[in-house]
C-alpha positions as CSV (number, residue, x, y, z in Angstrom):
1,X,158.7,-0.5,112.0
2,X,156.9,-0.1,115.2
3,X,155.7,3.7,114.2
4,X,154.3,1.5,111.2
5,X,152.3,-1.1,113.3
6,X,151.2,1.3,115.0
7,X,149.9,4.0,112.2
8,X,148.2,1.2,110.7
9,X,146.6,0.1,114.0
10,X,145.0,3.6,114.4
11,X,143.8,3.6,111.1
12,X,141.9,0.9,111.3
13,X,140.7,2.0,114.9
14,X,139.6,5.1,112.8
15,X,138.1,3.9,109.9
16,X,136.2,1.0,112.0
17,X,134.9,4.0,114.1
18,X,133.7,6.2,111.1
19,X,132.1,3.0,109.8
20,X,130.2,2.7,113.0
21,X,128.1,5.6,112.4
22,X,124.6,5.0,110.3
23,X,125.0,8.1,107.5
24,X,122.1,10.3,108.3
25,X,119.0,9.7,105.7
26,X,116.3,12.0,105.0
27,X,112.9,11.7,104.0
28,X,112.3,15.0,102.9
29,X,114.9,17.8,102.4
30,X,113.3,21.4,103.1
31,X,114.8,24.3,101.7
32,X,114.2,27.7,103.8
33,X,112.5,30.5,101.3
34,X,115.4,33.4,99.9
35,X,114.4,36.6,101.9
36,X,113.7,39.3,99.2
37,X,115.8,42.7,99.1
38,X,113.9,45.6,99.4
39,X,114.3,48.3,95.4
40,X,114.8,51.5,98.0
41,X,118.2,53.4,96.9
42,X,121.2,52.3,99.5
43,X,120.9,53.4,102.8
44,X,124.2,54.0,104.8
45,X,124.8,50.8,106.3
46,X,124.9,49.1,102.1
47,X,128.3,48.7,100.8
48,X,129.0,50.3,97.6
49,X,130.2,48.2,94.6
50,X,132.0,49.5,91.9
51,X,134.0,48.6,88.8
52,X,137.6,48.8,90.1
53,X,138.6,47.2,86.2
54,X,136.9,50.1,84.3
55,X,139.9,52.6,83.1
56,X,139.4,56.1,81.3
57,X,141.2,56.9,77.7
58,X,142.7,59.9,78.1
């Protein structure tokens, strides 16, 4: 029953301390530009991708 007191005594503590901070608030939420990939064929540093699904009829 103690363990119980004291459970509930830390979540308050908690809760009463989350509650304590101001949620952030923005004004104006600015979204870095997407860096473009350059068309040249794959050097040797690109990982290769391929269809490990496709199967051959034989």
């Amino acid at each position: 029953m103690a363990e119980d007191d004291l459970l509930s005594r830390m979540l308050h503590a908690w809760r009463d301390d989350i509650e304590s901070v101001p949620f952030p608030q923005f004004t104006e939420l600015l979204i870095p530009r997407q860096q473009t990939r350059s068309r040249h064929a794959p050097g040797p540093s690109a990982a290769r991708v391929t269809n490990a699904t496709r199967r051959t009829d034989a």
